[in-house]
VOGU-3710 file (C-alpha; in Angstrom, 3 decimals, decimal comma):
1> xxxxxxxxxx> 0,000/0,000/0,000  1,487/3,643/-0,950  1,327/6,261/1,495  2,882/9,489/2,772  3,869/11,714/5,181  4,458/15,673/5,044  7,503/16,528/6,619  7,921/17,993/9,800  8,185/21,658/8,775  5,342/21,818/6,724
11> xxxxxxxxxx> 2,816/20,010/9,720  1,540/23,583/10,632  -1,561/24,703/10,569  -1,851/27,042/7,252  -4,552/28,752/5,888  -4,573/25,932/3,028  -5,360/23,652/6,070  -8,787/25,607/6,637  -9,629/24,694/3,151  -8,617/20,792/4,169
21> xxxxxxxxxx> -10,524/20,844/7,098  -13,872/23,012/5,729  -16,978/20,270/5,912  -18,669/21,674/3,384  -15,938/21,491/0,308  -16,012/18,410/-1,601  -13,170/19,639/-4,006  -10,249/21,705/-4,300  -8,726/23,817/-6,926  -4,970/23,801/-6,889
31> xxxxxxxxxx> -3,439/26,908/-8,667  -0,089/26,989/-7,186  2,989/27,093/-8,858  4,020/23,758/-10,071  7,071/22,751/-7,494  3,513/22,704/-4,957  1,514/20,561/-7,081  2,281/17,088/-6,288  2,389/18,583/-1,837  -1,311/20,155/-1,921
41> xxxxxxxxxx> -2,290/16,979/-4,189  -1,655/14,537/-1,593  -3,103/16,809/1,160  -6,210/17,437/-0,175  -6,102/13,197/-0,752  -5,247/12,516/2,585  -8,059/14,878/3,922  -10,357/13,543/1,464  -10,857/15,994/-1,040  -11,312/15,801/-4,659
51> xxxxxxxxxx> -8,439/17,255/-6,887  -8,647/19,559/-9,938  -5,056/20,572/-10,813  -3,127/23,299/-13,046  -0,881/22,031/-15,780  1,692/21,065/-15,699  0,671/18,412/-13,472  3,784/18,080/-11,648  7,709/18,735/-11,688  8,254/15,502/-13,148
61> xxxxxxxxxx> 6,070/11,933/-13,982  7,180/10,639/-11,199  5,454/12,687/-9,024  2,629/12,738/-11,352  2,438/8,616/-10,607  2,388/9,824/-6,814  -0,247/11,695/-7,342  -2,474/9,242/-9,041  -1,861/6,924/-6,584  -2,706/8,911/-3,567
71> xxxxxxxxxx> -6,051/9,885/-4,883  -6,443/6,428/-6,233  -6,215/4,876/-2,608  -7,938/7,891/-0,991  -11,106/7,187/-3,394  -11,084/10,618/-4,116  -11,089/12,395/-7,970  -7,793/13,711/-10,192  -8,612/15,636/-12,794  -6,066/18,507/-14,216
81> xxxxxxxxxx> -6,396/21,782/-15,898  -5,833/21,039/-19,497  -9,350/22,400/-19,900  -8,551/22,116/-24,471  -10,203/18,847/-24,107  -14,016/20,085/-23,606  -13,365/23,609/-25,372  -15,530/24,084/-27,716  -13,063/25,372/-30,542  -10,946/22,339/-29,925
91> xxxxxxxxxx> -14,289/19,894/-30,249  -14,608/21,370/-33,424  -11,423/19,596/-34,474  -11,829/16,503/-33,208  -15,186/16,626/-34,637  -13,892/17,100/-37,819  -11,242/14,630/-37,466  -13,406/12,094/-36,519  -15,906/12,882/-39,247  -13,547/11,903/-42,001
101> xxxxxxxxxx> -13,420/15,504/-43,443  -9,761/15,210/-44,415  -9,199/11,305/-44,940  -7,476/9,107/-42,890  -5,012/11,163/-40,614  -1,247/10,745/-41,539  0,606/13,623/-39,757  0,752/16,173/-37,006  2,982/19,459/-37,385  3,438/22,066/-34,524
111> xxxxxxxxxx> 5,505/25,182/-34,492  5,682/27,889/-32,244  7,563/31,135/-32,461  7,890/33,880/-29,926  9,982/36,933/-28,930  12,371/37,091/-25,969  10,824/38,502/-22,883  12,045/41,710/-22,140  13,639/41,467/-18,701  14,882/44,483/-16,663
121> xxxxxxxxxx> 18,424/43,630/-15,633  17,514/43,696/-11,553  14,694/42,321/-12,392  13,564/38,627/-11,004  13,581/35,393/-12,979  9,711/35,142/-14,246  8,502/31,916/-12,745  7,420/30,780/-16,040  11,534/30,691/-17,115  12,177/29,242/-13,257
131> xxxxxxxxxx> 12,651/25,748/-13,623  12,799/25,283/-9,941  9,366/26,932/-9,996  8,214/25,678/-13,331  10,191/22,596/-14,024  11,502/24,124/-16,972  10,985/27,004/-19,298  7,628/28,580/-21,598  7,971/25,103/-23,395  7,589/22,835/-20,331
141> xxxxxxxxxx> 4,772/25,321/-19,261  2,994/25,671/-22,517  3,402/23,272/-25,336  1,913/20,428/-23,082  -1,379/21,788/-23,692  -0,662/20,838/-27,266  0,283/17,580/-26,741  -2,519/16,840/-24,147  -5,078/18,221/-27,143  -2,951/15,360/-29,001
151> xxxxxxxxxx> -3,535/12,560/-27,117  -6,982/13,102/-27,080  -7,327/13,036/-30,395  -4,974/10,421/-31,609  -4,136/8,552/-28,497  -0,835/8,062/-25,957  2,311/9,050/-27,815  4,736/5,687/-27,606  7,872/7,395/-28,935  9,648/10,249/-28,573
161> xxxxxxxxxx> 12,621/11,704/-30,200  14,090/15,218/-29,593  16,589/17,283/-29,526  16,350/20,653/-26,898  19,146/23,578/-26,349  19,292/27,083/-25,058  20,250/28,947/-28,025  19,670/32,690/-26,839  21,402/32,182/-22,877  18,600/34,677/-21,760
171> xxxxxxxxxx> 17,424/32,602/-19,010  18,084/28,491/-17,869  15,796/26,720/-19,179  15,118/25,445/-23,137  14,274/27,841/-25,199  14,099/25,773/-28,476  12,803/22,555/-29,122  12,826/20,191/-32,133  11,269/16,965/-31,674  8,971/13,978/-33,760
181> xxxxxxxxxx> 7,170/11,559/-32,123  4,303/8,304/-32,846  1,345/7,680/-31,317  -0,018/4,268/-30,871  -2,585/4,803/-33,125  0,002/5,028/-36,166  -0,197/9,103/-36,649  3,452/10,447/-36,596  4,365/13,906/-35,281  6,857/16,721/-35,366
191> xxxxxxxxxx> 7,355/19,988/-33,943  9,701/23,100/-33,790  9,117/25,256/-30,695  11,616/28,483/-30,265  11,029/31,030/-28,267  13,947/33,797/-29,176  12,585/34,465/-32,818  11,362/38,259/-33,816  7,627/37,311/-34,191  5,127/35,454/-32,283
201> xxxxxxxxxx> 3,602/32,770/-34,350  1,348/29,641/-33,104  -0,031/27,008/-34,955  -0,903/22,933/-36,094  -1,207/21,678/-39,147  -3,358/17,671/-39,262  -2,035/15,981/-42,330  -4,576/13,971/-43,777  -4,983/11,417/-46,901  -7,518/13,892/-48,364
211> xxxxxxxxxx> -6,727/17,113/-47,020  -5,243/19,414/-43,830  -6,312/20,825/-40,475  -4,550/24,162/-39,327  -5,444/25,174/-35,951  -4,186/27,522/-33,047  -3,225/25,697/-29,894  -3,034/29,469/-27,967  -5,383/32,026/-29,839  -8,915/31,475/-30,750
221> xxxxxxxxxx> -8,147/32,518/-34,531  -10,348/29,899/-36,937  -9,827/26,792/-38,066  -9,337/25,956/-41,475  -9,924/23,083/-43,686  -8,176/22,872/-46,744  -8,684/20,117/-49,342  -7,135/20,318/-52,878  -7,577/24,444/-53,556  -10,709/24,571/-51,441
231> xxxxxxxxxx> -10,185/26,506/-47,761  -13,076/26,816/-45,730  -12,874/28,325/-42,177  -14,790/27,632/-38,356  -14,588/30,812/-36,570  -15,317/28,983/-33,466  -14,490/31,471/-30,465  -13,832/30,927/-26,797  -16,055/31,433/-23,716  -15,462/34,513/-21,589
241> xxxxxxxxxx> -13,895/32,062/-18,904  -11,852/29,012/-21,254  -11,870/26,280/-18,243  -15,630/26,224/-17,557  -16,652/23,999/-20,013  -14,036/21,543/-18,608  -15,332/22,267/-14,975  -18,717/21,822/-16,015  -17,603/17,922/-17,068  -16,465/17,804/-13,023
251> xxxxxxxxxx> -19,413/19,179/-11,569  -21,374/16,135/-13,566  -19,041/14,129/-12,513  -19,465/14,599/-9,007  -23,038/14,316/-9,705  -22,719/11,561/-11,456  -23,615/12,702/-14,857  -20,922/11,780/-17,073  -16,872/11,643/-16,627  -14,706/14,664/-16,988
261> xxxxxxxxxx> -12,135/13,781/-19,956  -8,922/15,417/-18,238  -7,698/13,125/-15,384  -4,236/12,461/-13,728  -3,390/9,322/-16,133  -4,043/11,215/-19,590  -2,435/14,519/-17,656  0,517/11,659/-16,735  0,906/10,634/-20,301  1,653/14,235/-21,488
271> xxxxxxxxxx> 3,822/14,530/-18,341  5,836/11,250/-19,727  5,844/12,877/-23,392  7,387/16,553/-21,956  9,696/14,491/-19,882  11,713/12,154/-22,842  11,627/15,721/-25,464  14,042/17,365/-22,595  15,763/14,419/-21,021  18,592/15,106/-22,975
281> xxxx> 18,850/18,516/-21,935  18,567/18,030/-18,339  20,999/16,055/-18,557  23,411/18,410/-20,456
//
């Protein structure tokens, strides 16, 4: 049997602990940084509580399996923030995946571009760029949303290959990433992700037998379907608050109206993915 213990600094009463201890809440919402995630996860299990969690999930997949295991023999809920997988822009896709509009799928291409962050020299290290905050840099922090929206669609990634540096030395962490990957389900993937470039650029291309998906992982531009010279576009936009569809999905849940498609093992599985792409790296 798995279990825990917090160590003995952290055994004070805090005001999390009134959260912990409150009768009347079934459920807690963990927006921390993520070197906290996998602590106020097993608190909230130990006390009982259901978990909804940012993304990342955790520092690492280990942790991740940690938490999943807690909750698991606490009988209490994981579910994680990657909130893509009931928006309604991101449905769309899947929707028109799944409804054969361009063919059998063949391919997945990502690519990100963004400018350096403009840093006053006195200035602190932005968490996002903190890797003891973060667990690595705006890669680790945002590109798993991507690859979560991924495995939705296509299923767990079984191979990774990539290669990750820090090209521009303005902070620790990566700041470019190059890497291709498989699913399980026979769809192969690649993806360039560089963050010192003079632009800020965002987007996904599906490859399919009988035509292409382009659509924006970060911006609610529309989606576009283009077969042969034909381009049609689905200006789907987002709600005023983007994780409330997802939350909706755990308030049925709880009621026992469904199952919210986010949990700790599909949030592990991107955890696993973001983990072999910078393994090198960490490494040196």
């Amino acid at each position: 049997m798995w279990s825990w213990k917090l160590p003995a600094n952290k055994r004070d009463r805090t005001p999390a602990e009134d959260i912990l201890r409150a009768p009347d809440i079934d459920a807690v919402y963990i927006a921390t940084l993520t070197d906290s995630h996998r602590e106020y996860t097993l608190r909230c299990a130990q006390a009982g509580k259901h978990v909804y969690v940012e993304k990342p999930m955790a520092m690492t997949h280990a942790e991740c399996a940690q938490m999943i295991a807690a909750c698991a023999q606490a009988g209490v809920s994981l579910w994680v923030g990657y909130y893509r997988r009931a928006l309604p822009r991101f449905l769309a896709v899947k929707t028109l995946v799944e409804s054969g509009a361009i063919g059998t799928v063949r391919a997945v291409i990502s690519r990100q571009f963004a400018r350096l962050p403009e840093l006053a020299p006195a200035s602190p290290t932005p968490w996002r760029v903190n890797p003891a905050q973060c667990g690595g840099g705006f890669f680790f922090e945002a590109a798993c949303h991507t690859f979560d929206f991924l495995d939705f669609m296509f299923g767990p990634i079984v191979d990774v290959r990539a290669i990750a540096a820090n090209q521009a030395h303005a902070y620790a962490p990566e700041d470019i990433v190059v890497a291709t990957y498989r699913f399980g389900s026979g769809v192969l993937g690649t993806g360039l992700w560089c963050y010192a470039t003079d632009r800020d650029h965002e987007m996904n291309e599906i490859v399919g037998s009988s035509g292409r998906i382009q659509f924006s992982t970060s911006q609610p531009v529309p989606i576009k379907l283009l077969r042969g010279s034909s381009v049609e576009e689905y200006p789907v936009g987002d709600p005023p608050h983007v994780h409330q569809p997802l939350i909706q999905t755990i308030v049925n849940e709880l009621n026992g109206q469904g199952r919210c498609p986010s949990t700790g093992a599909t949030a592990a599985r991107t955890a696993w993915v973001m983990e072999k792409i910078l393994a090198d790296f960490r490494t040196g």
